[in-house]
TORDREN-100844 format. One record per residue: y, x, z of N, C-alpha, C in turn; chain; residue number from 1. Coordinates in Angstrom, 3 decimals, decimal comma, always signed. Atoms other than C-alpha are relative to their C-alpha. Example, Ala and Ser with C-alpha at 12.3 -4.5 7.8 and 13.67 -1.06 7.14 Angstrom:
-1,190  +0,890  +0,000  -4,500  +12,300  +7,800  +1,200  +0,900  +0,000  A  1
-1,190  -0,820  -0,060  -1,060  +13,670  +7,140  +1,090  -0,770  +0,730  A  2
END
This chain:
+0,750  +0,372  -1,201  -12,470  -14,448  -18,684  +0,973  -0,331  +1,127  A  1
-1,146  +0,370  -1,518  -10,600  -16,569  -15,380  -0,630  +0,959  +0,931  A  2
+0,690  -0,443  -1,094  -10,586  -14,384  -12,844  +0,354  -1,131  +1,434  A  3
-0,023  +0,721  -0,501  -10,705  -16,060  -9,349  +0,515  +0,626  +1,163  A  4
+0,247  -0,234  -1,358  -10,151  -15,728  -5,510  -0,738  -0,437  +0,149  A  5
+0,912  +1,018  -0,894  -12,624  -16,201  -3,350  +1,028  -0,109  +1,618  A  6
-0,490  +0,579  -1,419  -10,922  -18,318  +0,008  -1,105  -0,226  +0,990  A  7
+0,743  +0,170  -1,171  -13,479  -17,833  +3,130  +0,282  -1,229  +0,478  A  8
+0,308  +0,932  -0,048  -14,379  -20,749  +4,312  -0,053  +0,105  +1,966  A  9
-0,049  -0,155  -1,842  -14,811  -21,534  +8,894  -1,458  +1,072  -0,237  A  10
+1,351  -0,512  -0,478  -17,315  -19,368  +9,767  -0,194  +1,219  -1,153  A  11
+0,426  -0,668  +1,960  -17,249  -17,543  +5,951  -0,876  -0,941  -0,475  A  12
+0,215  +1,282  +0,355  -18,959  -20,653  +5,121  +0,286  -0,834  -1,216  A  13
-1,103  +0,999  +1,273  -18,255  -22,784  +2,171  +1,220  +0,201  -0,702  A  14
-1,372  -0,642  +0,562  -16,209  -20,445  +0,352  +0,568  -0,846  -0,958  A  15
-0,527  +0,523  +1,012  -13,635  -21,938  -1,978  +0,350  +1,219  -1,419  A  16
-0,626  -1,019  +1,212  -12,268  -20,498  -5,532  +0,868  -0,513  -0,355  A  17
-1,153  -0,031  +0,961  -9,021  -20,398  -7,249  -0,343  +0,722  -1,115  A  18
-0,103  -0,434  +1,112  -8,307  -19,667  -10,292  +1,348  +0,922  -0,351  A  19
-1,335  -0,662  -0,025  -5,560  -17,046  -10,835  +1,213  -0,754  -0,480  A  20
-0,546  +0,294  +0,875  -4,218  -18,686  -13,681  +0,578  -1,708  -0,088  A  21
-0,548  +1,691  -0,537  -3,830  -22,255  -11,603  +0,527  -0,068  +0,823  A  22
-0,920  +0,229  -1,731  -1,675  -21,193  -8,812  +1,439  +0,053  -0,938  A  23
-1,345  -0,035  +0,302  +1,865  -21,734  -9,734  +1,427  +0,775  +1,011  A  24
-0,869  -0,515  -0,467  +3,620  -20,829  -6,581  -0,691  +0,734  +1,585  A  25
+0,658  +0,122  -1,482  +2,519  -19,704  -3,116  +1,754  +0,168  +1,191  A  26
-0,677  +0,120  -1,337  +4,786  -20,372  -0,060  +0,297  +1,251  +1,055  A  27
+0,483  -0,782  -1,288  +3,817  -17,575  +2,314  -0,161  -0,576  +1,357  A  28
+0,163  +0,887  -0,956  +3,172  -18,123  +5,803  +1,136  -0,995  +0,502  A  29
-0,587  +0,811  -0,547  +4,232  -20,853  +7,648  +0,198  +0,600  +1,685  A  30
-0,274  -0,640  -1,391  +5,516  -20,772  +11,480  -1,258  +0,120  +0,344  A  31
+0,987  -0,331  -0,765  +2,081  -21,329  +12,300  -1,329  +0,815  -0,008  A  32
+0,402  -0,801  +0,902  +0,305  -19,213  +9,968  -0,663  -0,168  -1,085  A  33
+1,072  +0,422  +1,124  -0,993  -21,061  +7,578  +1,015  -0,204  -1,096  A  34
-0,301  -0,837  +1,639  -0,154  -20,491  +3,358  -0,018  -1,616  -0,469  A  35
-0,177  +1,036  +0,856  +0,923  -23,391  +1,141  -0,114  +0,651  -1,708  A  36
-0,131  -0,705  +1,164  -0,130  -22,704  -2,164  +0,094  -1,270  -1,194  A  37
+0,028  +0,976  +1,294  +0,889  -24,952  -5,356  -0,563  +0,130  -1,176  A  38
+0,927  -0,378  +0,957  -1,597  -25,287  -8,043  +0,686  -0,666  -1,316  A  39
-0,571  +0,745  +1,478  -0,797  -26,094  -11,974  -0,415  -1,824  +0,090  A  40
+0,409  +1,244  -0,139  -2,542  -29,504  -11,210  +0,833  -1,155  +0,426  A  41
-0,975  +0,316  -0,788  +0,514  -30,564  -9,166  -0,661  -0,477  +1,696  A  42
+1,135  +0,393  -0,971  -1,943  -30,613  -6,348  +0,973  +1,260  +1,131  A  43
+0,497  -1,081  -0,194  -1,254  -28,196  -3,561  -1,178  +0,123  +1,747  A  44
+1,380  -0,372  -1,130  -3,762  -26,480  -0,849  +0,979  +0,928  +0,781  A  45
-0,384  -0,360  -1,448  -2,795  -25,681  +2,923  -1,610  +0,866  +0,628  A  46
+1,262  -1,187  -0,414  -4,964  -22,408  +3,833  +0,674  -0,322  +1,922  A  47
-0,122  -0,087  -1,543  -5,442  -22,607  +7,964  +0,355  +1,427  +0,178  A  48
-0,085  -1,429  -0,826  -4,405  -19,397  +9,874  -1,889  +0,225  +0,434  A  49
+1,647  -1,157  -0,276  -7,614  -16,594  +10,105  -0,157  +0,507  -1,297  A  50
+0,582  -0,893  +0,892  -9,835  -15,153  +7,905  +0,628  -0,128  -1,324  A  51
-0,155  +0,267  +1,010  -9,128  -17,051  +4,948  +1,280  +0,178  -0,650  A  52
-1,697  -0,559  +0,390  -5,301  -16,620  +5,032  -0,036  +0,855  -0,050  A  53
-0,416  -1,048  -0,044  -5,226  -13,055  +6,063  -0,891  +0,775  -1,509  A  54
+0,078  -0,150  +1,492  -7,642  -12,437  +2,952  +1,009  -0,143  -1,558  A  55
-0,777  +0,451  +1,488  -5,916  -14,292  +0,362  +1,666  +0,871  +0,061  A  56
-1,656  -0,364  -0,083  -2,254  -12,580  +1,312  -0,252  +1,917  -0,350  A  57
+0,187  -1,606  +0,563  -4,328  -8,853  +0,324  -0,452  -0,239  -1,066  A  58
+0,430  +0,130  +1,473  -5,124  -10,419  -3,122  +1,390  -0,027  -0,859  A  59
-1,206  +0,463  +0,908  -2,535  -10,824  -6,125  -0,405  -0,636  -0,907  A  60
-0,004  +0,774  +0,578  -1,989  -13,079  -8,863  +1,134  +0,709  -1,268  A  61
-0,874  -0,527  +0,895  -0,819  -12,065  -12,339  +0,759  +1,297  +0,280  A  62
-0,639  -1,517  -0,409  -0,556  -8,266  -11,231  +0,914  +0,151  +0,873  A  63
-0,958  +0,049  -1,276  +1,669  -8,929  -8,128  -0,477  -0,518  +1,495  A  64
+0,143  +0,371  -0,887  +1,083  -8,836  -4,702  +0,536  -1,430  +0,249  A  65
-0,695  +1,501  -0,276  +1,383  -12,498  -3,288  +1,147  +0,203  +1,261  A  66
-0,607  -0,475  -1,369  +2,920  -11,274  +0,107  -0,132  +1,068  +0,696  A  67
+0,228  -1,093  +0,169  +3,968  -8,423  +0,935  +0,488  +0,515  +1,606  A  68
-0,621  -0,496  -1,255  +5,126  -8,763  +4,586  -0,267  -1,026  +1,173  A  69
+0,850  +1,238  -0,822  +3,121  -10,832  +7,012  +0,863  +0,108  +0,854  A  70
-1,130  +0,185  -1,112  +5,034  -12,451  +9,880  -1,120  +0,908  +1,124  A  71
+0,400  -0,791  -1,506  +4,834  -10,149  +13,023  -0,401  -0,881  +1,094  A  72
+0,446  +0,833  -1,356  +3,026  -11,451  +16,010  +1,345  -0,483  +0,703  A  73
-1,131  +0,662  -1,015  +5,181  -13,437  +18,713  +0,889  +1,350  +0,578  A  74
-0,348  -0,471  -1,939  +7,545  -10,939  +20,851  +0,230  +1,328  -0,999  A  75
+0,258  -1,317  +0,436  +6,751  -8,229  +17,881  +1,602  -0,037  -0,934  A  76
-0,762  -0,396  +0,215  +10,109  -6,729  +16,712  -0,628  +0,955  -2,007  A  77
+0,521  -0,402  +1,480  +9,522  -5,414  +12,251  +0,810  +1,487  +0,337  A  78
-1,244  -1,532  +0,169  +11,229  -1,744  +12,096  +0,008  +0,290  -1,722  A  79
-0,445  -0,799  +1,418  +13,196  -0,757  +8,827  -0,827  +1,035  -0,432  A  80
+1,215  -1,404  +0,881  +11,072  +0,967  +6,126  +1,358  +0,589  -0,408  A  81
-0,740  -0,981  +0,337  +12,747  +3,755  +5,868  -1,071  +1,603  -0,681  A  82
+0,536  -1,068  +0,051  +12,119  +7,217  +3,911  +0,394  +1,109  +0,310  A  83
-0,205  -1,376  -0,316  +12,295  +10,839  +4,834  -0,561  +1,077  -0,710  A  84
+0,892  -1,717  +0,523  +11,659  +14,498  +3,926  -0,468  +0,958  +0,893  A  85
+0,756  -0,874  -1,008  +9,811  +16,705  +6,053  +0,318  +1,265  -0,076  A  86
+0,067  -1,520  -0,511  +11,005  +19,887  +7,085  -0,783  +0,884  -0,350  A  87
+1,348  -0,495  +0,275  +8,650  +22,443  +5,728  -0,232  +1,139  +0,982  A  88
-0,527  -1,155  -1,164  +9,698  +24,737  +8,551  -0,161  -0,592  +1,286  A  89
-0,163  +0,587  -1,235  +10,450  +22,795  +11,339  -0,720  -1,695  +0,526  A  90
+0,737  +1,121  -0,030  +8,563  +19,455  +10,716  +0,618  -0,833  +0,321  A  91
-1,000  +1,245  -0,232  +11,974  +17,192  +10,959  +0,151  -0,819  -0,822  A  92
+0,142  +1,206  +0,556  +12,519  +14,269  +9,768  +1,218  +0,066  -0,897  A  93
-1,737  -0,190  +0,541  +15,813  +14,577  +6,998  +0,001  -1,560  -0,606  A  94
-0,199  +0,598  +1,179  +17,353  +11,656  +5,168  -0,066  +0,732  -1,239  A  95
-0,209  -0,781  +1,491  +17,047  +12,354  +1,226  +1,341  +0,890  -0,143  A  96
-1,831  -0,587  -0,351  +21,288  +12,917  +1,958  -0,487  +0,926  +0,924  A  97
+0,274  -1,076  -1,572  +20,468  +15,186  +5,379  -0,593  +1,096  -1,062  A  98
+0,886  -1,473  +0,577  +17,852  +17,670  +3,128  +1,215  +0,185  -1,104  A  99
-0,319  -0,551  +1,099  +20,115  +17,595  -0,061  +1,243  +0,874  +0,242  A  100
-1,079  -0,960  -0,413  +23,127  +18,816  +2,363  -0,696  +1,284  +0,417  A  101
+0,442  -1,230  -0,416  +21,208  +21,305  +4,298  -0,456  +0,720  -1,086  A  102
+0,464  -1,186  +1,335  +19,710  +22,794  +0,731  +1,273  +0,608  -0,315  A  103
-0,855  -0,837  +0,709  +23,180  +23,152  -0,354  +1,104  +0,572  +0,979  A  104
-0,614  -1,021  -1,073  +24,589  +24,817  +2,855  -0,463  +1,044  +0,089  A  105
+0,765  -0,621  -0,362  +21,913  +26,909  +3,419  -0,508  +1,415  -0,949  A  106
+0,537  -0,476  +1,251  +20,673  +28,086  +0,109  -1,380  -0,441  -0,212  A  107
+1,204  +0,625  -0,152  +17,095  +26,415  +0,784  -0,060  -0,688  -1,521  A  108
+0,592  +0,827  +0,631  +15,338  +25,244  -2,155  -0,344  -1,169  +0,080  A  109
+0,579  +1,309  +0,053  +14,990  +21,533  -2,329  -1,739  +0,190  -0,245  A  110
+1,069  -0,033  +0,432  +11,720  +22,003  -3,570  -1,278  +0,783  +1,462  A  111
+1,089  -0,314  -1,170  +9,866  +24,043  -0,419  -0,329  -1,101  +0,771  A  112
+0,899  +0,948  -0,353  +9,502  +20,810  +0,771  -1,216  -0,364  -0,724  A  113
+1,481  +0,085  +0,672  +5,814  +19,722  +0,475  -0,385  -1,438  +0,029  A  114
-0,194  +1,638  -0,381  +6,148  +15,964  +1,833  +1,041  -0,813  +0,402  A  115
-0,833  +1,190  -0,277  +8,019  +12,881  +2,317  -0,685  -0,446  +1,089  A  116
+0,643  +1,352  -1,007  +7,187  +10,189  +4,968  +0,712  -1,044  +0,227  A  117
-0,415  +1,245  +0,388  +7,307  +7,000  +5,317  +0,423  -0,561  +1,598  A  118
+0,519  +0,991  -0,996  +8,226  +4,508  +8,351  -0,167  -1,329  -0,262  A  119
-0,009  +1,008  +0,525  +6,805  +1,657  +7,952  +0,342  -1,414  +0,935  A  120
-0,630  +1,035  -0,771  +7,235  -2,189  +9,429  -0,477  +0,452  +1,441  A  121
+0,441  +0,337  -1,228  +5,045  -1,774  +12,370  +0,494  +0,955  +1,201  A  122
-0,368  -1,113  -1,055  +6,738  +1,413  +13,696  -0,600  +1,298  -0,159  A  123
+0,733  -1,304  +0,017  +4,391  +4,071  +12,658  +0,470  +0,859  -1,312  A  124
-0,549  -1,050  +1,384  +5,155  +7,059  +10,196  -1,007  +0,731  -0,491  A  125
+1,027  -0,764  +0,479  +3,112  +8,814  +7,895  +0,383  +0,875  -0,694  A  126
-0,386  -0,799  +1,214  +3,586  +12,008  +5,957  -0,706  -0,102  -1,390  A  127
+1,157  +0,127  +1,149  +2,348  +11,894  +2,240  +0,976  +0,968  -0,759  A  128
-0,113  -1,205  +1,326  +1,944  +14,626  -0,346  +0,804  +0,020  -1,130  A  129
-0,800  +0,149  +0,632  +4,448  +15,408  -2,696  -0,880  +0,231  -1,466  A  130
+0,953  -0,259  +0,769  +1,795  +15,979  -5,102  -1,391  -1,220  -0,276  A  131
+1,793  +0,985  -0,071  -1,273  +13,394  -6,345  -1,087  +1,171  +0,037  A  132
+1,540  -0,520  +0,059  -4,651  +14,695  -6,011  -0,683  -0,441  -1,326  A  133
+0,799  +0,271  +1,242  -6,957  +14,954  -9,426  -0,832  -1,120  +0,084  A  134
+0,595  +1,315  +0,597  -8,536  +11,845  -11,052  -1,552  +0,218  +0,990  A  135
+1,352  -0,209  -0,911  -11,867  +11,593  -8,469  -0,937  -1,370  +0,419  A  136
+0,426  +1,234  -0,489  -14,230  +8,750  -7,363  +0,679  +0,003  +1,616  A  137
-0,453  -0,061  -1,550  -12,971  +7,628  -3,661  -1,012  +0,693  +0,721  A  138
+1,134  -0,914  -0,502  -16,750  +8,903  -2,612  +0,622  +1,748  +0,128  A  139
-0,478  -1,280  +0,392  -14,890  +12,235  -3,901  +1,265  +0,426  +0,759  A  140
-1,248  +0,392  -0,367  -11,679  +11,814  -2,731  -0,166  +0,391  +2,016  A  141
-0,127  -0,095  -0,991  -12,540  +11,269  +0,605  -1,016  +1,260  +0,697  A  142
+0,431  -1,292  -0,493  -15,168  +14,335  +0,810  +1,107  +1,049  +0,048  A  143
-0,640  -1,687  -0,041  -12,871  +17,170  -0,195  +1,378  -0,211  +0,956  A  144
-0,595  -0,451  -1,536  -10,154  +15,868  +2,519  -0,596  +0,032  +1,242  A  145
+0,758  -0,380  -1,658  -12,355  +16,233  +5,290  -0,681  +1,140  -0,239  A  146
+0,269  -1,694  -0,326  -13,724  +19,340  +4,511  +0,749  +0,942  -0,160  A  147
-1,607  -0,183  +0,048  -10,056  +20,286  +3,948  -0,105  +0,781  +1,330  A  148
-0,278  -0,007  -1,464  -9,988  +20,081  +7,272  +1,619  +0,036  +0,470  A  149
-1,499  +0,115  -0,112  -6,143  +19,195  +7,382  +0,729  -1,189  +0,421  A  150
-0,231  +0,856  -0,402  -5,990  +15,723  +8,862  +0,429  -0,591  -1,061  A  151
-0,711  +0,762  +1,342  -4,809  +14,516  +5,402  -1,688  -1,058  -0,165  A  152
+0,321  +0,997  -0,093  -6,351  +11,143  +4,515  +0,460  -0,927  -0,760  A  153
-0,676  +1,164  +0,945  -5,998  +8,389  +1,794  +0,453  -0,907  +0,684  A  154
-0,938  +0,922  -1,049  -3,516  +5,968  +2,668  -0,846  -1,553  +0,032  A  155
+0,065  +0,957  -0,515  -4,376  +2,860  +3,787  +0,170  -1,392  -0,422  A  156
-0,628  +0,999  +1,202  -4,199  -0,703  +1,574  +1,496  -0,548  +0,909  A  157
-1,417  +0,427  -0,837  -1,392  -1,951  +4,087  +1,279  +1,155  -0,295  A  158
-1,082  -0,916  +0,738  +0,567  +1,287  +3,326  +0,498  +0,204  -0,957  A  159
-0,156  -0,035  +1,797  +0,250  +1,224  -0,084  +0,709  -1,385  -0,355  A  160
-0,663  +1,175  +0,225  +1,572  -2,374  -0,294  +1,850  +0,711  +0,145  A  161
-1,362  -0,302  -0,366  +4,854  -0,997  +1,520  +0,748  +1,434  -0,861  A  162
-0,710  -0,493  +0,478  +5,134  +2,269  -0,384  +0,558  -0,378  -1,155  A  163
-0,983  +0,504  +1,199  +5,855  +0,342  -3,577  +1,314  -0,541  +0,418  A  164
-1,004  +0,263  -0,885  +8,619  -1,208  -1,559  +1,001  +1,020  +0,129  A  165
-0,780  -1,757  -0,822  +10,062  +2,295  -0,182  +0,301  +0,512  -1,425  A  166
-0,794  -0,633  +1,103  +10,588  +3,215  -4,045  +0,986  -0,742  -0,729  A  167
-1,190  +0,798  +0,807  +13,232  +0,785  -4,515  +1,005  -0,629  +1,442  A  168
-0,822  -0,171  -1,090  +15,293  +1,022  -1,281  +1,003  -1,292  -0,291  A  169
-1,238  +0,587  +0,994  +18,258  -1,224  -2,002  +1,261  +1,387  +0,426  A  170
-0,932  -0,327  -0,281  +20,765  +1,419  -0,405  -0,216  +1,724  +0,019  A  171
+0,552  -1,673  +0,187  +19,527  +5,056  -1,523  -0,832  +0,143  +1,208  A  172
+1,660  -0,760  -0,972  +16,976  +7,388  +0,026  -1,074  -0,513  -0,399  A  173
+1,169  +0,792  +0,490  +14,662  +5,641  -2,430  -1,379  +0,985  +0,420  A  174
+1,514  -1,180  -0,196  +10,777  +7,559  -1,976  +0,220  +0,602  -1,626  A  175
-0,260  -0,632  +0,803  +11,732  +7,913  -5,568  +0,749  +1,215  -0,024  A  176
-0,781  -1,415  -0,049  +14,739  +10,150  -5,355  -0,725  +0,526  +1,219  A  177
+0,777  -1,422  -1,114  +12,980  +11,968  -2,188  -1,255  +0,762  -0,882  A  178
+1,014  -1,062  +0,880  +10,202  +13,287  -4,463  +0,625  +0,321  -1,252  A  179
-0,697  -1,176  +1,331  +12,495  +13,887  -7,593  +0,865  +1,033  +0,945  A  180
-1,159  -1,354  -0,546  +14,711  +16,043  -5,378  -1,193  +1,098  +0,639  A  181
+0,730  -0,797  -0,566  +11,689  +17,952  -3,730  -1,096  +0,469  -1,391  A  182
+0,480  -0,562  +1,427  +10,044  +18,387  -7,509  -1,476  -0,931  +0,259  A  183
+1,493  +0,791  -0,355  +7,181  +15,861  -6,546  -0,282  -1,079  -1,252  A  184
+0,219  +0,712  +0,872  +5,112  +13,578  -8,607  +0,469  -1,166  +0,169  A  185
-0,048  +1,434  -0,980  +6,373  +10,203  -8,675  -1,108  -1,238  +0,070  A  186
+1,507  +0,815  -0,623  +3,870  +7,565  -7,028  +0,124  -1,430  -1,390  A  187
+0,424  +0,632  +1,374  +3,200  +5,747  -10,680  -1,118  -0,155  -0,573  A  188
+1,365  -0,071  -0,067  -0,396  +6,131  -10,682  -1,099  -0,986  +0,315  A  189
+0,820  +1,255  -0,946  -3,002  +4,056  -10,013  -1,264  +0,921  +1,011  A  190
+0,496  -0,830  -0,578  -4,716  +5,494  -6,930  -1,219  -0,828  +1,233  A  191
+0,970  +0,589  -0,643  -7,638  +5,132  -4,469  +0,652  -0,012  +1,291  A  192
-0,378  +0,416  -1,225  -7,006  +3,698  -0,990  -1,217  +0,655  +0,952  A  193
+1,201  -0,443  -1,468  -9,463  +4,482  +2,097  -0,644  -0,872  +0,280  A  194
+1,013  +1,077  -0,688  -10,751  +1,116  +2,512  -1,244  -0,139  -0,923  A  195
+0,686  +0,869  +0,203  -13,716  -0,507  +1,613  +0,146  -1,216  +0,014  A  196
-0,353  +1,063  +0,152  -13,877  -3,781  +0,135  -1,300  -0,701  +1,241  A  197
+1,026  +0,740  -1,027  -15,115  -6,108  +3,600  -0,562  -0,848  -0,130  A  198
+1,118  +0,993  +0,228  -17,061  -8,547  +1,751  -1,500  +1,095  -0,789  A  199
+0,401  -0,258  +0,381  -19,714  -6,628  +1,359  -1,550  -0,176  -0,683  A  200
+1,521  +0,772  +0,612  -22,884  -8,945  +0,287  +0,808  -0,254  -1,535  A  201
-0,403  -0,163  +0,875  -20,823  -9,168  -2,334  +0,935  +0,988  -1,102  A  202
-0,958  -1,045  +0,639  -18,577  -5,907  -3,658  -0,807  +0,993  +1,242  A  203
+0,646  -1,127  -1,118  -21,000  -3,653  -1,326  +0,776  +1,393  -0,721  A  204
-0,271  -0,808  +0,969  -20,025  -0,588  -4,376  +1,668  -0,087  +0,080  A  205
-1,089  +0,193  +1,088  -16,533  -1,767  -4,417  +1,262  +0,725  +0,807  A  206
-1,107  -0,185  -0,916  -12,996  -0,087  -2,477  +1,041  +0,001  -1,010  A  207
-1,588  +0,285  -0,123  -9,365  -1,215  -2,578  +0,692  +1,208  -0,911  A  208
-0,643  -0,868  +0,960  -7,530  +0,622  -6,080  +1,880  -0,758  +0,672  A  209
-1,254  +0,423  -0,103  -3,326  +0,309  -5,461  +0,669  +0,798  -1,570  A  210
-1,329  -0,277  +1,345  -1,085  +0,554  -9,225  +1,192  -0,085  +0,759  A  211
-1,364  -0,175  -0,600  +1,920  +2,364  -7,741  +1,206  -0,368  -0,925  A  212
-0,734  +0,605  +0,788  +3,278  +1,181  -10,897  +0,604  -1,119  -0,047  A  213
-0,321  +1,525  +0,130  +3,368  -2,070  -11,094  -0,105  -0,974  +1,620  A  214
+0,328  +0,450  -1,310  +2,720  -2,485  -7,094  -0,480  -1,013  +0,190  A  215
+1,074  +1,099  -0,270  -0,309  -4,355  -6,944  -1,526  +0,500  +0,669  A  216
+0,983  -0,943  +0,109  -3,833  -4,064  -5,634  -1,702  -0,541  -0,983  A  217
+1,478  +0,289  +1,295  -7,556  -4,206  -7,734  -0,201  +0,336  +1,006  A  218
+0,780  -1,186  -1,014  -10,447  -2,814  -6,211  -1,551  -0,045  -1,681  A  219
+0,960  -0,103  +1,356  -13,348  -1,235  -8,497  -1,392  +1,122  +0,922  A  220
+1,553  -0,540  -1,014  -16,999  +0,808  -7,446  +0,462  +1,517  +0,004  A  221
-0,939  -1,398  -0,555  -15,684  +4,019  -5,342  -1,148  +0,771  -0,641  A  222
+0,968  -0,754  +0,750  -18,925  +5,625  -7,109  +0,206  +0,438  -1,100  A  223
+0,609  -0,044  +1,639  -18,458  +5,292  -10,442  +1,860  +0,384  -0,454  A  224
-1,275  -0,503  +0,591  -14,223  +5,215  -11,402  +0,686  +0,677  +0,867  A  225
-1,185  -1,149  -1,044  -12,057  +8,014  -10,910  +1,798  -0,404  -0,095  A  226
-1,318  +0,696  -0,406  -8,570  +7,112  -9,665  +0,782  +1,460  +0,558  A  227
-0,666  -0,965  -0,714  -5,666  +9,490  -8,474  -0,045  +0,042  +1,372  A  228
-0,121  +0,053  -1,768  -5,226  +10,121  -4,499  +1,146  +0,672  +0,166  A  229
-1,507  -0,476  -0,771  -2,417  +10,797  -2,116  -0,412  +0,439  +1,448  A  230
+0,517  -0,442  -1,428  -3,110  +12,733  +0,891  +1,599  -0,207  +0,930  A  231
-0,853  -0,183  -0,903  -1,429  +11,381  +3,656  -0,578  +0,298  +1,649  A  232
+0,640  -0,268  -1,284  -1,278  +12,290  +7,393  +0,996  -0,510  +1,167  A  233
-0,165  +0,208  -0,825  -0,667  +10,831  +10,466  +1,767  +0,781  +0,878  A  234
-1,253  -1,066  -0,777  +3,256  +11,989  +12,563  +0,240  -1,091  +1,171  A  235
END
């Protein structure tokens, strides 16, 4: 079976479709924000800046995100994804190097850490669990952290794009080695996100799945399949 995109149309209007299996290359944005995409046909299609671009750049093609790092507004400065380990004491921020010295000065267990965190492009940081959460529907998922009551919270499809990213550093401090050195699971899972899918006359049932494996995203009915989770929280 082809699967497709659907491309929003002015207005959502006169949606278009692709075919996964007929795009050959995509461009990413342009200066002005609009997506060049080359089809097997030798044809290609110029997506305008809005809806229809910022859609199509949270879809993938052949199990891979298409783009994984939208240009920053005018004036807006990107900040280094960087990872960390969290203090389980003091709530500081260590490099993977910073915690693995202080463990072996100290006598500290690598392992009493409980989280990593991330920073990501836009400037903001998040802590996430060194641990997945059991196989659950997202309906599920997102009850038992709020009656938690611990500010923990599935991450976010924009986060999840970047932590696949953060486990392949080019220059150490991968998110990998920060959760093998703290005894954590590594993020290989395929897990539920927090969103809802926003077409919803059509995927009303449906929210945003991320394969930390293969760093891509699906989405499937938050009712019905159970997926791993990652409780992260806000720093």
């Amino acid at each position: 079976m082809k699967e497709f995109i659907k491309i929003a149309g002015v207005n959502n209007e006169n949606p278009s479709f692709i075919a996964l299996d007929g795009i050959v290359k995509v461009d990413g944005r342009s200066s002005d924000g609009s997506i060049k995409i080359d089809l097997v046909n030798g044809n290609s299609l110029i997506l305008p800046p809005g809806k229809g671009a910022d859609e199509f750049l949270a879809k993938f093609t052949g199990g891979k995100i298409i783009i994984k790092d939208p240009v920053p507004a005018e004036g807006q400065e990107r900040t280094p994804l960087a990872v960390y380990i969290v203090h389980p004491n003091t709530g500081e921020l260590l490099t993977v190097a910073a915690w693995k010295e202080l463990c072996e000065e100290s006598g500290l267990d690598p392992a009493e850490a409980v989280e990593v965190a991330v920073r990501f492009p836009d400037g903001h940081l998040a802590a996430i669990d060194k641990r997945n959460l059991p196989e659950r529907t997202q309906e599920e998922h997102i009850k038992f952290l709020k009656e938690e009551g611990s500010g923990r919270r599935l991450g976010r499809r924009d986060e999840w794009i970047y932590i696949y990213d953060a486990r392949f550093l080019p220059e150490g401090g991968t998110l990998d080695e920060a959760l093998k050195l703290i005894g954590g699971d590594p993020i290989t899972r395929v897990y539920w996100t927090e969103e809802r899918d926003a077409d919803v006359q059509s995927y009303s049932s449906h929210a945003w799945i991320f394969n930390g494996y293969y760093g891509y995203l699906n989405y499937g009915n938050y009712r019905i399949y159970a997926c791993y989770g990652r409780g992260f929280r806000a720093l």
